[in-house]
C-alpha positions in Angstrom: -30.5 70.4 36.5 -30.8 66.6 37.3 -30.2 64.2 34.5 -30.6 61.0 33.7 -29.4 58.9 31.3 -29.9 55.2 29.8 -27.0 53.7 29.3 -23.8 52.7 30.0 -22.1 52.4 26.8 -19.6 55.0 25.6 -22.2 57.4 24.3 -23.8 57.2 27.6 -20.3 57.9 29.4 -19.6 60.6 27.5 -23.0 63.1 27.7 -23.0 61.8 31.5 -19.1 63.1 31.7 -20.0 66.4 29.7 -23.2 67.0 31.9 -21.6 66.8 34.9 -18.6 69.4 33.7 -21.3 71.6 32.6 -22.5 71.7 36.3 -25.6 69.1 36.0 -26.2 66.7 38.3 -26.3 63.5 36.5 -27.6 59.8 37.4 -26.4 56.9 34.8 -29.1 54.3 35.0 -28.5 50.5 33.8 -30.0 47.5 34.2 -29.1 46.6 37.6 -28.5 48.5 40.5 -24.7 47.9 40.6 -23.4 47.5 37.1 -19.6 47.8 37.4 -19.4 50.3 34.5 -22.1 53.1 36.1 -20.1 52.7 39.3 -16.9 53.2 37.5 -18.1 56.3 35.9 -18.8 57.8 39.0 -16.0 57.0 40.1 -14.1 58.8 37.5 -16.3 61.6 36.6 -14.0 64.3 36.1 -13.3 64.0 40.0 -17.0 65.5 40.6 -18.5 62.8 42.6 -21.2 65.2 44.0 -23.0 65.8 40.6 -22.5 62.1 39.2 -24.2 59.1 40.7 -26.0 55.8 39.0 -28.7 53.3 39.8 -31.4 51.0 37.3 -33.1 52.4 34.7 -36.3 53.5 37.2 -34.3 55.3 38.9 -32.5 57.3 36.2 -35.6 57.8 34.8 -37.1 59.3 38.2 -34.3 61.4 39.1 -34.1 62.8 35.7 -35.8 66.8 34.6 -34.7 65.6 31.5 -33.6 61.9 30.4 -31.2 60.2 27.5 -32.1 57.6 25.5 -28.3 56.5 25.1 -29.3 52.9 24.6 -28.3 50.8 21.5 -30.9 51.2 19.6 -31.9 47.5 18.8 -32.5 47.9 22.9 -34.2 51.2 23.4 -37.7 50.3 23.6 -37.0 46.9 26.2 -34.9 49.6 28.0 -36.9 52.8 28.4 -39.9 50.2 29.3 -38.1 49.1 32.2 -37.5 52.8 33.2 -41.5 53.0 33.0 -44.1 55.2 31.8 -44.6 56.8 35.2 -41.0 58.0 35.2 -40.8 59.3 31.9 -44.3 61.0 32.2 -44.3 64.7 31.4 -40.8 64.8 30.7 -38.1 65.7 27.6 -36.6 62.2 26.6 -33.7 63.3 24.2 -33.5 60.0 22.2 -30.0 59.5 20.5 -30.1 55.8 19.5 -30.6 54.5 16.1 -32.1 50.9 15.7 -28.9 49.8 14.0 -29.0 45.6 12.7 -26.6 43.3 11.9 -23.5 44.3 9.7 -23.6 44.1 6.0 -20.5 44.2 3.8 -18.8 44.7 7.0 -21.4 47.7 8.0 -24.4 47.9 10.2 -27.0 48.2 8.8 -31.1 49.6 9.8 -33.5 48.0 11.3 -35.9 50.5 10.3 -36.5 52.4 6.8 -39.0 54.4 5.3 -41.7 53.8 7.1 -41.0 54.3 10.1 -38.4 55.0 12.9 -37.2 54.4 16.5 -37.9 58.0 17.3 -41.3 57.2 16.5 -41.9 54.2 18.3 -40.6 55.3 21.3 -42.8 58.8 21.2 -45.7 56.0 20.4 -44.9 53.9 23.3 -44.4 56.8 25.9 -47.3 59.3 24.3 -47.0 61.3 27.6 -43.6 62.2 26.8 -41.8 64.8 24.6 -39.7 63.1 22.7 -36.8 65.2 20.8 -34.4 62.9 18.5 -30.8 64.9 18.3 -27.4 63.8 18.2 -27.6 60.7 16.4 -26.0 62.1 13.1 -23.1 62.2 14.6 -20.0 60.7 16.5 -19.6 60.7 20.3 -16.7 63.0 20.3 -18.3 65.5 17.8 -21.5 65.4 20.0 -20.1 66.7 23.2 -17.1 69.1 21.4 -18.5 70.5 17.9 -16.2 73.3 18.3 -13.6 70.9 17.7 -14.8 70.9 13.6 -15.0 74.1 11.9 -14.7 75.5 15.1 -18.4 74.5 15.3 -19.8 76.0 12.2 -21.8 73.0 11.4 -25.3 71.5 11.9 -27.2 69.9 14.5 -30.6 68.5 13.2 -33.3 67.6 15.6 -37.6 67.0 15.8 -39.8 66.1 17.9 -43.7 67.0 18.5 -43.6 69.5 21.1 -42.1 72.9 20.3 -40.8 74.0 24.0 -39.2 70.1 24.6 -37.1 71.2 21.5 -36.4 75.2 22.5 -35.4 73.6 26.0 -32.8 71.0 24.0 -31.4 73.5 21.8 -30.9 75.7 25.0 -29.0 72.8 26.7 -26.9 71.7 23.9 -25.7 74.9 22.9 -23.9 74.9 26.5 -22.1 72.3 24.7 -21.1 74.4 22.0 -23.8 74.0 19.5 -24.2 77.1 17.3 -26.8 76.0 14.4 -30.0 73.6 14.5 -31.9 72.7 12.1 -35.5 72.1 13.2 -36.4 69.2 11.0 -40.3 69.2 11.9 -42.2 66.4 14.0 -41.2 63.0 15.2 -41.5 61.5 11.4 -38.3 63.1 10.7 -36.4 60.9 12.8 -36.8 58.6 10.2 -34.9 60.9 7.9 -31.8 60.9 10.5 -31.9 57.4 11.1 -31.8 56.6 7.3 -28.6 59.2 7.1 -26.3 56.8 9.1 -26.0 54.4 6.0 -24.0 57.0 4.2 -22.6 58.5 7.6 -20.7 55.1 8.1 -19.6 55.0 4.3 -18.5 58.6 4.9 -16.6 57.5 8.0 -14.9 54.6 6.2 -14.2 56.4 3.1 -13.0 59.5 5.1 -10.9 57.3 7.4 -12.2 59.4 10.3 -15.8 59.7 12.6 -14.4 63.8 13.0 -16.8 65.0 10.1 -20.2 66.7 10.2 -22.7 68.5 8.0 -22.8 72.2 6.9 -25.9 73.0 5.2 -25.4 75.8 2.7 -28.2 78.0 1.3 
């Protein structure tokens, strides 16, 4: 499958690296053409040069089946924007950001609460494409190896509007090693993962480690 994916920050680097183990082909977009971190992560993509490439946002965006959002979130909308409608049109945008602010007691803090949510005003933004929010309730590492925890017997939450975008996302991360998902519902329900990382980063500082995740007992 081709991918693309916004971003060129670790989160970005490390789906992009996983993708292309997994056999994708996989185009890292940033803002310019020849930003020296895409072209370094080609470079070192697990020595598979054919499946990895980069380019600007457009152009991820156009080479993409399916596209990450792996943007900061305060970013995301200015990003995907440039990307374009037309690119995006039709097509599963996995969005992992969350529109984190300025610290507070030495801790990020939301942008958005309650009302609304960054998975929402992107799906309102881009109505033409499926948006699915995943992977934002968790750290990088446990993202692209869950089996590392629990040997992966934890949860995955996700939503979204369309019901096949989120079959086809549960398909492709479960090549990551994804064993439960939790379908929370529509798009609104990103504002119910965005409002987790609060406690997320007071579990992380308490815990002394970003290696944790939920299980949801019944």
């Amino acid at each position: 499958m081709n991918i693309g994916i916004i971003g060129t920050g670790m989160v970005g680097e490390a789906l992009a690296t996983k993708l292309v183990q997994l056999g994708h082909a996989v185009k890292m977009g940033a803002r310019s053409a020849t930003n020296e971190k895409a072209a370094a992560w080609v470079k070192n993509a697990s020595g598979n040069a054919k499946g990895a490439s980069h380019g600007t946002f457009a152009e991820a965006a156009s080479f993409g089946e399916v596209v990450l959002n792996c943007t900061s979130g305060a970013v995301s909308l200015e990003a995907l924007q440039a990307a374009g409608p037309e690119a995006l049109r039709g097509k599963i945008l996995i969005d992992v950001a969350n529109p984190l602010g300025a610290p507070d007691h030495g801790l990020p803090i939301l942008g958005l609460a309650g009302k609304d949510s960054l998975g929402e005003q992107i799906q309102r933004a881009f109505p033409e494409t499926r948006v699915v929010k995943t992977l934002n309730t968790i750290n990088v590492d446990v993202m692209v190896n869950p089996r590392a925890i629990a040997g992966g017997d934890h949860a995955l939450f996700l939503c979204g509007n369309d019901a096949a975008a989120k079959a086809s996302v549960r398909e492709l991360l479960a090549t990551f090693g994804w064993k439960e998902f939790i379908d929370l519902g529509d798009i609104t329900a990103a504002r119910g993962t965005e409002s987790y990382l609060p406690l997320w980063l007071r579990l992380m500082k308490s815990l002394g480690t970003a290696a944790f995740n939920i299980k949801v007992v019944r």
